[in-house]
Structures are given as C-alpha cells and as structure tokens.
N, C-alpha and C positions, 0 to 999 in steps of 0.2 A: 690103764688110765683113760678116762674117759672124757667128753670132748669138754666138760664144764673144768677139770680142773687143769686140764693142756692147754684153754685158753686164758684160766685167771694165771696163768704162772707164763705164757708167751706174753702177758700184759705188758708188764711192767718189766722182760726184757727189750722191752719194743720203745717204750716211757723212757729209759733211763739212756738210751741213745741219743731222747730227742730232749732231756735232761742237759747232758753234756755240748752238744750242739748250741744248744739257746745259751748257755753258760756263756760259750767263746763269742758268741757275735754280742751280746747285750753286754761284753766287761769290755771287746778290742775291736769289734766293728762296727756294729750301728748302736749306739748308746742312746735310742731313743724306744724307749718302753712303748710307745701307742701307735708308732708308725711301724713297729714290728711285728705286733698284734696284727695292725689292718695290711700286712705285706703278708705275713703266714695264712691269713683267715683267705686274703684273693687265691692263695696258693690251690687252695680246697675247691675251688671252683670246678676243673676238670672231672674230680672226684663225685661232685654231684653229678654230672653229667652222664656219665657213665652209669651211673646206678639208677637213674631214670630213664634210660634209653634200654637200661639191662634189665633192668625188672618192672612188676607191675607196683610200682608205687600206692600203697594206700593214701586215703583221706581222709580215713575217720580221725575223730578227735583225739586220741589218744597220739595221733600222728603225730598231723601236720599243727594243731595248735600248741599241744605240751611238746613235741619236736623242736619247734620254731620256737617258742618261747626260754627254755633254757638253751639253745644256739645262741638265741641276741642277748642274751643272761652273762653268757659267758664269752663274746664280745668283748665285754667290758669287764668281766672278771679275770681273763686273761691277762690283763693287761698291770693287777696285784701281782702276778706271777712274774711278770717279766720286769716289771720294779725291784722285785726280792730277788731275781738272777742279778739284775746288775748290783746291785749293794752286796750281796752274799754270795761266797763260795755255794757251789750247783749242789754241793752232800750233804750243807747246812739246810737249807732251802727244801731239798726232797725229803729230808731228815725230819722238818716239821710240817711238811703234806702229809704224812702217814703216823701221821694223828687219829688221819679222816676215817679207819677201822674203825676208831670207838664212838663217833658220833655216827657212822653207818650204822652203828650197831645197833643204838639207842633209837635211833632215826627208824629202824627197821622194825624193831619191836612196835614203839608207841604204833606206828602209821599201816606198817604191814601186818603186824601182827608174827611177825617171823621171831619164832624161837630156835635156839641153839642148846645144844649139850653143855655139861660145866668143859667137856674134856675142848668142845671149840671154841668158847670161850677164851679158854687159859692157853689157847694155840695160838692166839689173835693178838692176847697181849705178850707172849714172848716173842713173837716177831716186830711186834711193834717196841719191844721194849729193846731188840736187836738197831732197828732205826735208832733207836736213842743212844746208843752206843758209839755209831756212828758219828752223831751229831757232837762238837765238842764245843761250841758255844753258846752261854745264857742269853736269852731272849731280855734284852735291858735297851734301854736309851741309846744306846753306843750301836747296836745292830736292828734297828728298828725295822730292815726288810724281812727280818724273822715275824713279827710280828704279823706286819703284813699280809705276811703267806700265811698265817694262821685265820686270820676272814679269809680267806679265798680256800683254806681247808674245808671252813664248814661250810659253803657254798657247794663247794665241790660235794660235799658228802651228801649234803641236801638234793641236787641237781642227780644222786645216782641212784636215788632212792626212787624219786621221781621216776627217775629212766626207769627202774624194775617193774614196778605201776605201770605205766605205759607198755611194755615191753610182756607184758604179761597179754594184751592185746593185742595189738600188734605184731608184726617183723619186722626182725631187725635191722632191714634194711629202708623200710620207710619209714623207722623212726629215726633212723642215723642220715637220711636225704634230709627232711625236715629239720635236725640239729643243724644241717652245713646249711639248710636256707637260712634258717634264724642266724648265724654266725655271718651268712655274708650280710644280711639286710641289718645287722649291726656297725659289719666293719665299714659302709656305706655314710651311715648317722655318725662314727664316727673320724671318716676321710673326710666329710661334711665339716667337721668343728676343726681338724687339724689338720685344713689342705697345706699350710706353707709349711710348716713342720715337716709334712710328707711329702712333699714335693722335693723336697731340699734332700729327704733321705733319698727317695728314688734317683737323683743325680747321681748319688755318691756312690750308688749301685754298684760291683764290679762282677764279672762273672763269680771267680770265688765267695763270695759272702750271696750271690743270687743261687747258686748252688747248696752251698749251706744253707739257706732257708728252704728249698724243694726238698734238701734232706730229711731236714728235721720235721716239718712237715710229713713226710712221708713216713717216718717211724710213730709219728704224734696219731697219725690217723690209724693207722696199721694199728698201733695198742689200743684207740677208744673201738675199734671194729671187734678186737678181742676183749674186750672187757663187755661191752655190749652184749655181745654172743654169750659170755658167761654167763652175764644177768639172766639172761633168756633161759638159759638151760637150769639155774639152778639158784642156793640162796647169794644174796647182795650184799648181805654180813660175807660170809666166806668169802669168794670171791673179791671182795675188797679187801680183807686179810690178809691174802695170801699175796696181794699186792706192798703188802709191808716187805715184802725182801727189795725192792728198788731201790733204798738208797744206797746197801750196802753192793748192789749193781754197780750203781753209780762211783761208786769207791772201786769198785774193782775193778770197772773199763777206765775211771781217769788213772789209776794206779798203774795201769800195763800202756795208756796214752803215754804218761811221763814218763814212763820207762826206756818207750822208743821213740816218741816224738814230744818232747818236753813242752816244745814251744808251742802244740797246740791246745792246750786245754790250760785254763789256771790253775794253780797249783792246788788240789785237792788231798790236802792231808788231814791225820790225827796228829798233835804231837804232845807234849809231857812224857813223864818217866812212865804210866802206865798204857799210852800209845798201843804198844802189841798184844799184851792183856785185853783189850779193849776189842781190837780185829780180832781176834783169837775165839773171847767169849759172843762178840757179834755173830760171827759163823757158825759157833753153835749152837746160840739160839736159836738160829736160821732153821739149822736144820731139825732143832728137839720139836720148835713150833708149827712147823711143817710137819713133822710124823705124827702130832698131839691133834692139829686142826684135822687132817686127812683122815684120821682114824687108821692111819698103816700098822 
C-alpha cells in the first residue's frame, strides 16, 4: 500500500474521533456553536508554530493567499458543522458530509480536469451509498441541522478541490500553516463579534471539557494533515472517496463507546426492524467499494 492510499484511509480514522468528541461537548457541554469554533480554531495555534519554526514556509501565492483564504473560509463554515452536531446525532451529521465525494468529483473534472475509471467511479458511490446506510433520518423541517451540514458539504468539497490546485504547487506544509493563519485571523473577526458569548463560555471552562477540546482538535488536525498529504500525492476524487467509510467509523467507535461507557457519547443508533440488515449491508459496501475504487 502506498503512502496516497494509507493516508486517504488514516483520514477519516482520525475525522471520526474528532466526530464523536464535538458530538459530546456541543449536545452536554458547551452548547454554543461559535465560541467552540473560536476555542478549537486558538487550539491550532501551537500547531502553526511548530511548523514554521520546523520547516521552511513558503510564500508563493498558491500558499499563503489560497492557504489563508480558505482557513478564514472555514472559520465560519465550521461553525454550520457545529450547529448540525448539536441539533443531530454525530452518524446523521457525518452521514450527510459524505456527500462531498460526489461534488469532489464533479468539482474535480469541470476545474481540474481529473478523470476517473467507470470501475472508481462505481467505488465512490458504493461507499457513499454505505454512508447512507448509516444515515436513518430524512433531511425535512423537523431536522433542519441535516440540511445545514449539507452547505457546509459543498464548501467543504469546494475548499478540497481548491486545496489540490494549490497543493499541486506547493507543500503541504505551507499550505496547511497558511489554512491555520486564515483560521486563526478568522477566529479573531469572529471573538470580535461574539466577546460576551465567549467570554461567558471561557468561565464555564473546566479541565475535562478543555481537554476534550485539545482532543478533538488534535485528531481534527492529524486527519486534515493526512488528507492534505493525500491530495498531494495523488487524485482528490479518490482520496475524498475513500473518506466515505467515516461515518460507519463513527458508528462503530459510538457503538463500542456505549458498550463500555454509555454515558459518554449520545446515543448513536440505527433502529427499525431492518436495523441489522442495514449494518450488515453498510460493511459490505464498505468493503466491495474499497476493493472496486483501489483496483485490488
């Protein structure tokens, strides 16, 4: 296996950690969507540091201006993600981000120019159609943070397209410094608009929930680091594909969570009479569309 498809597939076990995490503090600890954005985004801070002290940072444009500019992009788009955690179960939520394969895909022809086989194609949509699997609620009135997360899907899909473009220039590490500038000089413009809000959360801080946020942070970044590397080494259809197995991740670490520790994570189920059918044929989707996209 080679290093393009050992990091699109360490991705999104990296994602669906920091998935679960945001789940538990935006539904039972801090229930404020924009001062959790600008608490996770300061988190990133040391992170820049390091990687400009550790390497030689570029400046060309493909950088520091498309770097910075989808960082402060997603500042604020973050912040649809963390509205649709707290309204939605975490497997509903990542169940309708892995979407964003098929606007990657679209996204990557028109703009890149990037062609695919029928055979990766049809890989792309069996693990995406494994996410839907997962997913057991209709997007209506009654769950409108589904919705939600569906603009901040094709942002997202748009923002990785971008990143490939870039990244085809560049390295990937001064293109990923430049995303964490744009992200903090967002999360700044937005501590600006929402100091008493955030202030009020920062009191309520305790170690465990300031913990949980260096967590989830920490897995959040660790997967955009491997997903990044991906782009780098190969196509940005694929590699965002093969990100379609995360939500049934996500199902499978809240499912061994409530197993042993119930009370930390919200309840993350399928249920109706065909419930097991539904896991059953989700996992081997998983894996028909993984041996279909890889060419194994």
């Amino acid at each position: 296996m080679d290093y393009f498809w050992l990091f699109s597939l360490l991705a999104p076990a990296s994602f669906a950690v920091s998935n679960l995490v945001d789940n538990h503090i935006l539904h039972a600890r801090l229930k404020d969507a924009v001062s959790y954005d600008i608490l996770t985004t300061w988190v990133t801070l040391p992170v820049a540091v390091v990687i400009f002290l550790a390497t030689k940072v570029s400046f060309a444009f493909e950088a520091w201006f498309v770097g910075t500019t989808v960082g402060f992009s997603f500042a604020f788009l973050f912040i649809l993600y963390n509205v649709a955690m707290m309204r939605e179960q975490g497997t509903n939520v990542v169940s309708v981000i892995y979407i964003n394969p098929l606007f990657v895909a679209i996204l990557a022809l028109v703009f890149l120019g990037e062609r695919l086989s029928i055979a990766n194609y049809a890989g792309i949509l069996l693990l995406i159609t494994s996410a839907f699997l997962v997913l057991y609620k209709r997007i209506d009135a009654k769950n409108l943070g589904l919705g939600i997360v569906l603009v901040y899907t094709l942002a997202s899909a748009i923002a990785r397209v971008v990143a490939k473009s870039a990244l085809e220039e560049v390295d990937i590490w001064s293109y990923f410094f430049w995303f964490l500038i744009g992200g903090l000089l967002g999360s700044i413009v937005l501590a600006c608009v929402w100091r008493r809000s955030l202030g009020t959360a920062v009191r309520k801080l305790d170690a465990p929930v300031l913990l949980m946020i260096v967590t989830t942070t920490a897995f959040s970044t660790v997967g955009l680091v491997l997903l990044y590397s991906a782009f780098s080494y190969g196509s940005v259809t694929l590699a965002s594909g093969l990100t379609a197995v995360q939500p049934s991740l996500v199902f499978l670490y809240s499912s061994l969570l409530l197993r042993f520790r119930p009370a930390a994570i919200p309840p993350e189920r399928i249920t109706g009479r065909w419930a097991d059918v539904r896991k059953v044929s989700a996992a081997l989707l998983i894996i028909v569309g993984a041996l279909v996209l890889t060419g194994i």
